[in-house]
N, C-alpha and C positions, 0 to 999 in steps of 0.2 A: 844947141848942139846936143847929141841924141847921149846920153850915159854909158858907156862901157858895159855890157854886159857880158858874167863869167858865161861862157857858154858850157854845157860839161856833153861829153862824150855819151855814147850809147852804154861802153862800156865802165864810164863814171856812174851811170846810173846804174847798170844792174849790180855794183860792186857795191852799192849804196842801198837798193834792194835788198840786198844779200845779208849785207849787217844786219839790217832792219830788221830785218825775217827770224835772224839768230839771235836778236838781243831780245826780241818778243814772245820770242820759243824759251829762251832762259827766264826772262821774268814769269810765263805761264809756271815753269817748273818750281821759283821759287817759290811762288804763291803757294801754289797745290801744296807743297811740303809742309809751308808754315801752317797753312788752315787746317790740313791733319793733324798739329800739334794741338790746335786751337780745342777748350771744354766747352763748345757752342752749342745747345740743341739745336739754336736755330740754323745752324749750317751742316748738318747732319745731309749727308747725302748729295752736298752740292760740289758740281764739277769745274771747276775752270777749265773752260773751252776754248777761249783764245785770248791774247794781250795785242790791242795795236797802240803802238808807240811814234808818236813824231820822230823827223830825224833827228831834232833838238833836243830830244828827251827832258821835254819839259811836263809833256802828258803823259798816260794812258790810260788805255779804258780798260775796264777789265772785262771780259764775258765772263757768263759762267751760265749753269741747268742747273736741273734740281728734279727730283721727284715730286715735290710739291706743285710744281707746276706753276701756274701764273698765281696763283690766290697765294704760295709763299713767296715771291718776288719781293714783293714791301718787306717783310720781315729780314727776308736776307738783304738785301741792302741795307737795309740798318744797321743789321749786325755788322758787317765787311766795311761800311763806312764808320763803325766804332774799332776796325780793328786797323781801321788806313794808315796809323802813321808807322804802328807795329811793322805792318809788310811791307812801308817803303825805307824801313830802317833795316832790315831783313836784307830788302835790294837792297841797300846802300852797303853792308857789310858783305852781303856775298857776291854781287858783281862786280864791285868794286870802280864805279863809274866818276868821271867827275860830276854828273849830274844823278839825282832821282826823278823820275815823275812823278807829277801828284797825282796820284789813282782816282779812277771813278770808276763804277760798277754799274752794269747795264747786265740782263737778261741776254741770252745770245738767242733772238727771234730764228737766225738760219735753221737752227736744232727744231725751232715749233715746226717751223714751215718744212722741214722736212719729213718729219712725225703727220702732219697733215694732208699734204703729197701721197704719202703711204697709205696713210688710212683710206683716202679716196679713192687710189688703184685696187687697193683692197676688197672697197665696197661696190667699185664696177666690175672688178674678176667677179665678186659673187652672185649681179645681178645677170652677167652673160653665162654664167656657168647655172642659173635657174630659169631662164631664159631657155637656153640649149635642153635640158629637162624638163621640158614642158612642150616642146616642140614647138612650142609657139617663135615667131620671126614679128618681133615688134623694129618699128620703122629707128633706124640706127640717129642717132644725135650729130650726125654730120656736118 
């Protein structure tokens, strides 16, 4: 005999969505505010860019950038994972949840590959715009 299953609405989900989205956007902010408090060199300049959270709120991950770029990735994560229990004590006092998540920290790649994206429309605007000044007509990458 086949299990009962809760089924949940369209509208069960996007209200569920919804939280998710707002509790994720509150933990970005709590972070950010604590890491400015933070006397870290090695976190000097780094941004948290996003929090995605289970609905369980057993996890999350943290994104974040940096000026450093990939070669300070290792150091900043070290530091933010010496500072993890600080900022999910942080969460815990200022959202006030029955649960915390235990943090982990990842690089937010979307931010590279956007930066990257860029750079290469960049460097085809400028090989068609010397292309055009030069009157030459090379055969297009079609």
């Amino acid at each position: 005999m086949a299990r009962n299953q809760r089924r949940t609405t369209r509208a069960q989900d996007r209200r569920r969505h919804e939280r998710n989205a707002r509790l994720s956007e509150t933990l970005r902010e709590v972070i950010a505010e604590e890491l400015a408090k933070l006397d870290d060199d090695r976190l000097t300049m780094v941004t948290i860019t996003s929090v995605d959270v289970d609905s369980e709120m057993n996890h999350g991950v943290v994104y974040f950038d940096s000026l450093q770029g990939i070669d300070g990735d290792e150091k900043i994560v070290e530091a933010l994972g010496e500072y993890r229990k600080r900022l999910q004590h942080e969460i815990a006092v200022q959202v006030k949840s029955r649960r915390t998540p235990v943090l982990q920290f990842k690089p937010d790649e979307t931010m590279r590959a956007a930066a990257r994206i860029d750079e290469v429309l960049r460097e085809d605007a400028r090989r068609r715009a010397e292309r055009e000044a030069t009157g030459g007509s090379a055969p297009s990458a079609e």
